[in-house]
C-alpha positions as CSV (number, residue, x, y, z in Angstrom):
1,X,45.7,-29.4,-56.1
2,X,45.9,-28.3,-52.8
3,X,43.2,-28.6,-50.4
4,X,41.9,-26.5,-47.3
5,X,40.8,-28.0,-44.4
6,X,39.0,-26.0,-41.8
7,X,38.7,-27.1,-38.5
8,X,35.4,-27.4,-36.5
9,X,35.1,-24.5,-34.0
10,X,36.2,-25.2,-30.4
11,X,33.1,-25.7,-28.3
12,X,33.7,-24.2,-25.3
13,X,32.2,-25.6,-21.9
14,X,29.9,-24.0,-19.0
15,X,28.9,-24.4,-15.7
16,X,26.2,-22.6,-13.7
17,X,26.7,-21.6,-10.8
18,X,23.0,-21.4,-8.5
19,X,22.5,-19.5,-5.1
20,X,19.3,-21.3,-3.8
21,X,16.5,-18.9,-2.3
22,X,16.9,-18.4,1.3
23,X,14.6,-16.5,3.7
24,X,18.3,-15.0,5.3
25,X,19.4,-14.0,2.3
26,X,16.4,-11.8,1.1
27,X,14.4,-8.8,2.7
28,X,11.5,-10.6,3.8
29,X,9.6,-8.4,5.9
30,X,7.5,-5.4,5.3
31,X,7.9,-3.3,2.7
32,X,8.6,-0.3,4.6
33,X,12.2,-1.8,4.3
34,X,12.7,-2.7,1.1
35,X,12.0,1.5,0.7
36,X,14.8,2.3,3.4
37,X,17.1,0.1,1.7
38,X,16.4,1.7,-1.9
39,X,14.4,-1.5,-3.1
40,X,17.5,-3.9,-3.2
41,X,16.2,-7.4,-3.2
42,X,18.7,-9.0,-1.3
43,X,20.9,-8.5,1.5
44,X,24.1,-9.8,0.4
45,X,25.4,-10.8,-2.9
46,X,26.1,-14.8,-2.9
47,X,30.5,-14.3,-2.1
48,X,30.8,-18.0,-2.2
49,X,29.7,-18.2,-5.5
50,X,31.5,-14.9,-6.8
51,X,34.9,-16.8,-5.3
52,X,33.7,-20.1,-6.9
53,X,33.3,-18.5,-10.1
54,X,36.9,-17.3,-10.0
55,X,38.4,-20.9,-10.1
56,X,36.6,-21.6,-13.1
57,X,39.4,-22.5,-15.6
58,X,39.6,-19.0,-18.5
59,X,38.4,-21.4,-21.1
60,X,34.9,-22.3,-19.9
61,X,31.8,-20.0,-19.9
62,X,30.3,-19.4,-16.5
63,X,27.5,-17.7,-15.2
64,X,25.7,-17.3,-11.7
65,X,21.9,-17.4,-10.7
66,X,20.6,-15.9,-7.6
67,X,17.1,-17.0,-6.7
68,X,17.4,-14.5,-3.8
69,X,17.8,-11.7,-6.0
70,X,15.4,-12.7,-8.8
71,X,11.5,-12.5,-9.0
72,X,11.2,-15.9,-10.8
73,X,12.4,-19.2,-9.4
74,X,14.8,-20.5,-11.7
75,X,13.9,-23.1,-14.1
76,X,16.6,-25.9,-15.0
77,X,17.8,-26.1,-18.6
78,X,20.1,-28.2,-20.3
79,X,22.4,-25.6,-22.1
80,X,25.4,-26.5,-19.6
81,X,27.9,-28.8,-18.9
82,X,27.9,-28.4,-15.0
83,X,25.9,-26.9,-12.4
84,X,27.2,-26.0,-9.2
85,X,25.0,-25.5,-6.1
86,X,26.2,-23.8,-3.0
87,X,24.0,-24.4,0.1
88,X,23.6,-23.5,3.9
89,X,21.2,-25.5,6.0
90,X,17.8,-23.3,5.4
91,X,18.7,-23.3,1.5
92,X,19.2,-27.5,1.2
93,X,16.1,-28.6,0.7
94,X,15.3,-26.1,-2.5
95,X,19.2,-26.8,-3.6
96,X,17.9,-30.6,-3.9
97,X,15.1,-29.8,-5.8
98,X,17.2,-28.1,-8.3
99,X,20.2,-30.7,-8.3
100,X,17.3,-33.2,-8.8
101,X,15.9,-31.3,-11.8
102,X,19.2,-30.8,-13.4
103,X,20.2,-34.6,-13.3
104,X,17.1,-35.5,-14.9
105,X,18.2,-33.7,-17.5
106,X,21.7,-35.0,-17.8
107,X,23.4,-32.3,-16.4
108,X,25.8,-33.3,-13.9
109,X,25.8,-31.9,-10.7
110,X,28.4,-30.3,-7.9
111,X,26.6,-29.7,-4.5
112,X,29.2,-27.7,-1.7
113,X,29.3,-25.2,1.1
114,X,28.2,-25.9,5.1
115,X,25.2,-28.0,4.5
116,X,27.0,-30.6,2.0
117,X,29.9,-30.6,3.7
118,X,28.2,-31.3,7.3
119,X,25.5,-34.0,5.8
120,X,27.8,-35.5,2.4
121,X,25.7,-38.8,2.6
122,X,22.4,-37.0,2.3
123,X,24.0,-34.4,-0.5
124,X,25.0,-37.4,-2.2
125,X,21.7,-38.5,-3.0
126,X,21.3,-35.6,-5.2
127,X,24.4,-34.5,-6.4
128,X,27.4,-36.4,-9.0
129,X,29.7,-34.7,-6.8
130,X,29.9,-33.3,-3.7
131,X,32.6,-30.5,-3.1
132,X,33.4,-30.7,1.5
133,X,35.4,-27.8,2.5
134,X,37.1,-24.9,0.9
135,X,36.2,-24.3,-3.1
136,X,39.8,-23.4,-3.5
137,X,41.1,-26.5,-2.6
138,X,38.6,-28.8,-4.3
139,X,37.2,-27.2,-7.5
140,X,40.6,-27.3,-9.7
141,X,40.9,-30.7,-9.3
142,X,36.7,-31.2,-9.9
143,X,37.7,-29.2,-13.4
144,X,40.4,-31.7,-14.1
145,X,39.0,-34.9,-13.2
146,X,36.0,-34.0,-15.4
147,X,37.6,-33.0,-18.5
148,X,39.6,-36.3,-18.1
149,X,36.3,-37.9,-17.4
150,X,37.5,-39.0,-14.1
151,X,35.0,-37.4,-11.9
152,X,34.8,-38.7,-8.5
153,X,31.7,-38.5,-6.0
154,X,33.3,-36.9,-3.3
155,X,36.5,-34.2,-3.1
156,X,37.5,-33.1,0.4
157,X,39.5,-30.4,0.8
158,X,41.5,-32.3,3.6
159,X,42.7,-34.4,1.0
160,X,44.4,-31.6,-0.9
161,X,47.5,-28.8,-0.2
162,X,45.7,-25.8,1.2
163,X,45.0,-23.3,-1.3
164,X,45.0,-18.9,-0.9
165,X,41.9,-17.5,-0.4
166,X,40.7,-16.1,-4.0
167,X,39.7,-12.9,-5.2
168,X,35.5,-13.0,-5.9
169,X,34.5,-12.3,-9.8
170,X,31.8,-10.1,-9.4
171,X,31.3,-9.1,-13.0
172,X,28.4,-11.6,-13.1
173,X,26.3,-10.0,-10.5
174,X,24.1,-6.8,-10.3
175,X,25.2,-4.8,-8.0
176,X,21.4,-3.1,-7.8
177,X,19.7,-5.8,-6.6
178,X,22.0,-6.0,-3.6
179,X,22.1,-4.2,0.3
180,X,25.3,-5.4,0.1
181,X,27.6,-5.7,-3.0
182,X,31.0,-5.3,-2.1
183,X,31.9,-7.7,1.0
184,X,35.4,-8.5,1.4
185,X,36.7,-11.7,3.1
186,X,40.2,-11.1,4.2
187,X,40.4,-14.4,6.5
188,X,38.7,-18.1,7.4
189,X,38.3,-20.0,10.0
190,X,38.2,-19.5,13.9
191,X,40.6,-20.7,16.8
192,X,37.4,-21.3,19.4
193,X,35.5,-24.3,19.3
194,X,31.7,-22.9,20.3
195,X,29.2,-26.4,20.7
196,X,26.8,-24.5,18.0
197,X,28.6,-22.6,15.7
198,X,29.9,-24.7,11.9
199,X,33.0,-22.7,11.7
200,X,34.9,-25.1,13.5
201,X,33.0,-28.0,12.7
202,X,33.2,-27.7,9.3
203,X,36.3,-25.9,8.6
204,X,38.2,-26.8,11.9
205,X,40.0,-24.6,14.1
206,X,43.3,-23.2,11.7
207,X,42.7,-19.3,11.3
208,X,43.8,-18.6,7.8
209,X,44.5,-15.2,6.4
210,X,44.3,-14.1,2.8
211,X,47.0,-12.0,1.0
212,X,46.9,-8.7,2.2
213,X,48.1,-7.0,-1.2
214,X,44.8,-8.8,-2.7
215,X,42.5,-8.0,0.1
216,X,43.9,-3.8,-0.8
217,X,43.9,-4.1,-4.5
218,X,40.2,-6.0,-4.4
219,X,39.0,-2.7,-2.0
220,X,40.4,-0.4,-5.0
221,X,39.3,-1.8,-7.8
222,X,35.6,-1.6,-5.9
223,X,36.4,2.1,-5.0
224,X,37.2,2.5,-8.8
225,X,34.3,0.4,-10.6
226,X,31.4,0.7,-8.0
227,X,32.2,3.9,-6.3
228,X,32.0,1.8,-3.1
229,X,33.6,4.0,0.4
230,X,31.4,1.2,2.8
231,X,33.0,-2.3,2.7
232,X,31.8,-5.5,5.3
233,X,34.5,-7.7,5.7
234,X,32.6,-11.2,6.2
235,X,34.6,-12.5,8.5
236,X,34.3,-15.4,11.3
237,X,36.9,-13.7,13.2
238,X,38.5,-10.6,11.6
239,X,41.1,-10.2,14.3
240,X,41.9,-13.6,15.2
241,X,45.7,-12.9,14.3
242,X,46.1,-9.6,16.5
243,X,49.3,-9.1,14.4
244,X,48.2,-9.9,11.1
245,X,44.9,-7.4,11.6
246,X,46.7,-4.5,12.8
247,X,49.6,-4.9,9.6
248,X,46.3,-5.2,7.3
249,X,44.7,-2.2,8.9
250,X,48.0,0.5,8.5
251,X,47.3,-0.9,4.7
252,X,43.8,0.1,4.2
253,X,44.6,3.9,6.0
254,X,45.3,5.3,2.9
255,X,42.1,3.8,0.7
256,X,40.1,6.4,3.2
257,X,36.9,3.9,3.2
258,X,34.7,2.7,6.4
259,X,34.2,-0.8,7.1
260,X,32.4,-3.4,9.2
261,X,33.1,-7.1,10.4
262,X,32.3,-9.5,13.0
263,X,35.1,-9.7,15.5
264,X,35.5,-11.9,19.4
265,X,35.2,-9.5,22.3
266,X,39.2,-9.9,23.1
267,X,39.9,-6.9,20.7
268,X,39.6,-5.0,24.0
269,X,43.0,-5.8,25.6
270,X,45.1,-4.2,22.5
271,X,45.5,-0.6,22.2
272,X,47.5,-1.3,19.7
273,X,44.9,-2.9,17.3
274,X,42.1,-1.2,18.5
275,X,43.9,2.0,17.1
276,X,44.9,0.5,14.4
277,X,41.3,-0.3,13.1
278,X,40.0,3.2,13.8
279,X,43.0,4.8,11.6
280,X,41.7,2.6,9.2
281,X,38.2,3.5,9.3
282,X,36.6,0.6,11.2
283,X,33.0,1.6,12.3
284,X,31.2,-1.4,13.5
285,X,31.7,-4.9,14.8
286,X,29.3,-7.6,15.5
287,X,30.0,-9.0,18.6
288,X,29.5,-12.7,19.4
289,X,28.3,-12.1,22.8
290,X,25.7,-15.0,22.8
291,X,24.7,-14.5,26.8
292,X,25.2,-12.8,30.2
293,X,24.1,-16.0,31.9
294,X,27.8,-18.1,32.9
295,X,26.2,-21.1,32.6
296,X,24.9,-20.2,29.6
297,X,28.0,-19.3,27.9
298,X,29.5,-23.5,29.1
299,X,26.6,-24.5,27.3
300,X,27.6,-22.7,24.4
301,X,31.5,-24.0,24.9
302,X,32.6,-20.4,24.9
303,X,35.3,-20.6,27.0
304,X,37.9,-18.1,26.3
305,X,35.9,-15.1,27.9
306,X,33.9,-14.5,31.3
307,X,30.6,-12.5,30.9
308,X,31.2,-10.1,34.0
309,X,34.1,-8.9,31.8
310,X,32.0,-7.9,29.2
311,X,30.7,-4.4,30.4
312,X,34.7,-3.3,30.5
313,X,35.4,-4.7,27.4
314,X,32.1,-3.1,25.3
315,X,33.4,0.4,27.0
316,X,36.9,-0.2,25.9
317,X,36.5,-1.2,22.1
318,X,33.3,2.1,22.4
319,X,36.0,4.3,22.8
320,X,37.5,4.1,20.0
321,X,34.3,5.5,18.2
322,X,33.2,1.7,17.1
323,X,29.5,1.1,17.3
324,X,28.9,-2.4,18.4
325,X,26.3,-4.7,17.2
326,X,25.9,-7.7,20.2
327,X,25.1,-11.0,19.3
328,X,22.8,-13.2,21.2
329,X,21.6,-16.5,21.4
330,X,18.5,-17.5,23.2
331,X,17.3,-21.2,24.4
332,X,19.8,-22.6,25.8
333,X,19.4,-25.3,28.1
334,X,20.1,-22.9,31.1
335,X,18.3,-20.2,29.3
336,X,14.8,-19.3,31.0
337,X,12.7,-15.8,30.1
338,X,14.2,-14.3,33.2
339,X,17.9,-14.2,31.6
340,X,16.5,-13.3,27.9
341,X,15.4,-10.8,30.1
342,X,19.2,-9.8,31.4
343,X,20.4,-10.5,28.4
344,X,18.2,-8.1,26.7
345,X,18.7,-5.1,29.1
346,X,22.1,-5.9,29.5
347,X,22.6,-5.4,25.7
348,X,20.9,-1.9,26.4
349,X,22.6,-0.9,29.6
350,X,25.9,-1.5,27.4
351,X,24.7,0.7,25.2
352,X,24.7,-1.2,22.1
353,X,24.0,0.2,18.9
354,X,22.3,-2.5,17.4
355,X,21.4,-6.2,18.8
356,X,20.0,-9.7,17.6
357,X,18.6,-12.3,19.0
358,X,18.6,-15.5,17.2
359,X,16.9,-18.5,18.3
360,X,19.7,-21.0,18.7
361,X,19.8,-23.4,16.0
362,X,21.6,-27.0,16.2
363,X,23.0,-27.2,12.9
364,X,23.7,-30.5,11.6
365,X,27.7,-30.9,12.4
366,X,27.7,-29.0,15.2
367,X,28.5,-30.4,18.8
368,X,25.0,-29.2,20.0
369,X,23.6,-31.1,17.0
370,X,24.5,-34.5,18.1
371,X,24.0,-34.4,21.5
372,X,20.6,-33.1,20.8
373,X,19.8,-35.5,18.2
374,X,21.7,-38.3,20.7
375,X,19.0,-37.2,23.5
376,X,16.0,-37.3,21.3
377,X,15.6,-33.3,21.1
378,X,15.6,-32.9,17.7
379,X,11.8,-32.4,16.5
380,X,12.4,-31.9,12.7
381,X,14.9,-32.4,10.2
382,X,12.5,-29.7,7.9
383,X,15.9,-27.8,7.2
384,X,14.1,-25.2,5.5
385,X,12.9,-24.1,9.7
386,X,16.6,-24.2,10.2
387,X,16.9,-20.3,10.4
388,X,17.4,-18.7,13.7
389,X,13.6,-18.1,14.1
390,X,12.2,-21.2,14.5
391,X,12.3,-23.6,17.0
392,X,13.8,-27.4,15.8
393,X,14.6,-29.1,19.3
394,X,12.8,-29.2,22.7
395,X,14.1,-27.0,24.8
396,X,15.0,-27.5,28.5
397,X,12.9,-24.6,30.3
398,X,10.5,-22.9,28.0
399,X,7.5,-24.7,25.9
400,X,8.1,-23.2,22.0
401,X,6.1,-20.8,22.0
402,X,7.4,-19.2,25.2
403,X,10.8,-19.5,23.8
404,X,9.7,-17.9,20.7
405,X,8.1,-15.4,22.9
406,X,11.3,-14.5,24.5
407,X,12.7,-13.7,21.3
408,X,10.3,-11.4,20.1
409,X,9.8,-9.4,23.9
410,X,13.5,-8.8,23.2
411,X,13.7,-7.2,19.9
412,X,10.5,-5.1,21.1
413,X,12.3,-4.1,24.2
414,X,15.4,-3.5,22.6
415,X,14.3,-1.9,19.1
416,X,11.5,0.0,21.0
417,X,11.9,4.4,20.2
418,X,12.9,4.5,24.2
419,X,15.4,2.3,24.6
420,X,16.9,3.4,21.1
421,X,17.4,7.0,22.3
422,X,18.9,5.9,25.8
423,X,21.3,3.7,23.3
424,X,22.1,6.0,20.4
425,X,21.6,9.6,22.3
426,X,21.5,12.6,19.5
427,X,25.3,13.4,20.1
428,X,27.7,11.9,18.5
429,X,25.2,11.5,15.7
430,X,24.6,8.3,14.6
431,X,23.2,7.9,11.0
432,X,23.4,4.6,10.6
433,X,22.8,3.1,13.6
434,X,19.7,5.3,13.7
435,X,18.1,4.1,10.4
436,X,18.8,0.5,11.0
437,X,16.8,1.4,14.6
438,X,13.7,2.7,13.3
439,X,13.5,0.2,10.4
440,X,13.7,-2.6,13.2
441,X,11.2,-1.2,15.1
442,X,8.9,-0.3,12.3
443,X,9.4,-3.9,10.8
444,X,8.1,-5.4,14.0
445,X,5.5,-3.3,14.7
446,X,4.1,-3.9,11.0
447,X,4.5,-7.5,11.1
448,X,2.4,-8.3,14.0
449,X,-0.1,-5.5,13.5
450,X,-0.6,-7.1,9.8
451,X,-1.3,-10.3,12.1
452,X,-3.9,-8.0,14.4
453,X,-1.6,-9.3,17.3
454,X,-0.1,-7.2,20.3
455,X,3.4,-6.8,20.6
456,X,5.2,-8.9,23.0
457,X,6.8,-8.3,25.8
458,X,8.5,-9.9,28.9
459,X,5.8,-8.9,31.0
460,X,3.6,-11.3,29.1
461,X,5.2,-13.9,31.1
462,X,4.2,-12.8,34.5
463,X,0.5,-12.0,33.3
464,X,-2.2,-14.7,33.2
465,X,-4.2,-12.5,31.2
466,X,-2.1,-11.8,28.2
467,X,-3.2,-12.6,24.7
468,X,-2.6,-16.3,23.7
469,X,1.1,-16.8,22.2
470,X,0.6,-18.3,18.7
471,X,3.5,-18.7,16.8
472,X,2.4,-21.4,14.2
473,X,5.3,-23.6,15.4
474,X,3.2,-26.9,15.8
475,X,6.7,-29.0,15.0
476,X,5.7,-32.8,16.6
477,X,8.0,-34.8,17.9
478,X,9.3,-37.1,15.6
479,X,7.9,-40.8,15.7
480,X,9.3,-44.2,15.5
481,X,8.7,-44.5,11.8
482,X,10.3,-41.2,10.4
């Protein structure tokens, strides 16, 4: 008599992937924005997460959470066999929580991106594994070692061949709930070594470029599934390889889209590949401009460019029809209101269609972030607070709330209906640029009118009569104890 055996069903396994909230990920001010950018909840879909899921081996079950994009903080449940965390600096301290949760469950857990990889002793603490570097290069063998139940505590991606740049799965996201759905990286890395930027302190100074073929068929399939024309390509450093950019650019003439990217000022002294990205429908950079100030800019360690060449160069890369979005840092140790002053008119004298003004930040495994904490400057290690708008160290010429000050006089000055129309002017018509303009402006006049406040301005600073500065920045300095 013959018997049949029937064998148990193949239980497959899962892993999680989580997107901790973040205050620079979501739309956080007034709701007058959220309207003019048709209700999305976040700004940018979480791309290191969409390019983690993509390593996940075919035969496991994955899924992403965004707590920027969701109303509900996300509540830890054992129905996985791994949960992955990716985390910048401002998201750490939430990503801990949840790591926390999940390992008091039993669930192990893999904690990666710039704040684990900058701080892996501290991520330890919370995480089975931590994952330093590029996903590419670490997660296969994470997979491996954990199906042979060889996990280790710590993969560095130094440690292992470098691996291409992957193509994002972003079947597991809503596109709705995002300003931004489709961003395209196409490279990595960045050949300057800036004292305050992570790039190079995390990732080192190799410029790596991804397959153009996949950078072109990952733009069509977008065109094709999402009926996306706009693309940002979230790059450090689009152009770092002058050569590389311009072959890349002839390839995407024939997709017909518009795109965006962050780029370094020396785009001005090729023809060539200027030309070559407005053929190919290039219509804003973000400049990393940081200063006007000299000695500002050898604080910041940028080195390869001279700020009196920076007028020339904006007018050069202008042009070729690009609007350009300057990027500024402000509190520096030679920074003082006067040049957050210059820098701000500077940025509107130069005609620039948009402009930020971050407060600078000393992230941990930066440059600036050990000498700082070497001198005793840093006042908090809150890393929530780490997020361009509040102050973390003692600056060298302003008090906090004057630095803070500074900051806000700028984006009133800047974003103010005046200076916009100098900037923008009515002909060539600038739709874009316009709407990001008046949602600025109307974002800062609502937030401190909410707060019954005036708004600031740089004259503030010469009047002994203006309203009190209260930022609600009382960060004390740090005593022997902590």
């Amino acid at each position: 008599m013959m018997s049949t055996f029937f064998a148990e069903p193949k239980t497959r396994h899962k892993i999680r992937l989580i997107n901790p909230r973040s205050a620079l990920s979501t739309i956080t001010i007034p709701k007058v924005i959220q309207t003019m950018t048709f209700s999305r909840k976040a700004l940018f879909m979480p791309l290191n997460l969409a390019i983690c899921a993509s390593l996940v081996p075919q035969d496991w079950d994955v899924e992403i959470y965004d707590e920027c994009a969701e109303d509900a903080p996300h509540t830890p449940i054992a129905d996985c066999d791994l949960v992955g965390i990716g985390a910048m600096t401002t998201q750490s301290t939430r990503a801990y929580e949840l790591a926390d949760q999940y390992r008091k469950l039993g669930v192990k857990v893999i904690l990666g991106g710039i704040h684990p990889s900058a701080l892996p002793d501290e991520a330890s603490q919370h995480a089975d594994v931590v994952a330093i570097g590029e996903a590419e290069a670490t997660l296969p063998h994470i997979f491996n070692d954990y199906l042979n139940n060889e996990l280790k505590s710590r993969y560095d991606w130094r440690e292992y061949p470098s691996a291409p740049i992957a193509t994002p799965r972003k079947d597991l996201l809503d596109p709705k709930k995002y300003l931004v759905f489709n961003p395209i990286q196409t490279t990595r890395g960045c050949p300057h070594n800036c004292s305050f930027c992570t790039t190079p302190a995390i990732f080192g100074r190799k410029f790596r470029q991804r397959s153009i073929d996949d950078i072109v068929e990952e733009i069509r399939h977008a065109k094709e599934t999402f009926g996306s024309k706009v693309f940002i390509f979230s790059d450090d450093n689009f152009a770092g390889n002058r050569k590389w950019a311009i072959e890349l650019c002839n390839k995407l003439i024939p997709l017909n889209i518009k795109w965006a990217s962050q780029c370094e000022i020396l785009i001005s002294e090729s023809d060539e590949l200027l030309t070559a990205m407005r053929n190919s429908g290039c219509i804003g950079l973000i400049l990393g401009l940081e200063s006007v100030s000299p000695n500002t800019l050898k604080d910041a360690g940028k080195k390869f460019v001279s700020a009196d060449t920076y007028t020339w160069r904006i007018k050069k890369i202008n042009s070729y029809n690009i609007s350009l979005w300057g990027a500024f840092i402000f509190g520096f140790d030679h920074d003082n209101w006067q040049t957050c002053r210059d820098t701000c008119r500077f940025a509107q004298r130069a005609d620039l269609s948009m402009a930020c003004f971050p407060i600078l930040t000393p992230y941990p495994g930066t440059e600036m972030f050990k000498r700082y904490e070497s001198q005793g400057r840093i006042l908090t290690r809150d890393w929530t607070k780490y997020n361009g708008s509040t102050v973390v160290f003692q600056p060298e010429n302003f008090s906090i709330q004057e630095l803070r000050h500074a900051q806000m006089s700028a984006f009133h000055e800047f974003y103010h209906p005046r200076s916009a129309f100098k900037r923008l002017k009515l002909l060539p018509f600038k739709k874009h640029a316009w709407i990001a303009n008046i949602a600025s402006y109307l974002g800062l006049w609502f937030y401190f009118n909410h707060k019954n406040r005036h708004l600031p301005q740089f004259a503030d600073f010469q009047n002994p009569y203006a309203p009190a500065w209260n930022y609600h920045e009382k960060i004390a300095m740090p005593s022997v104890d902590d």
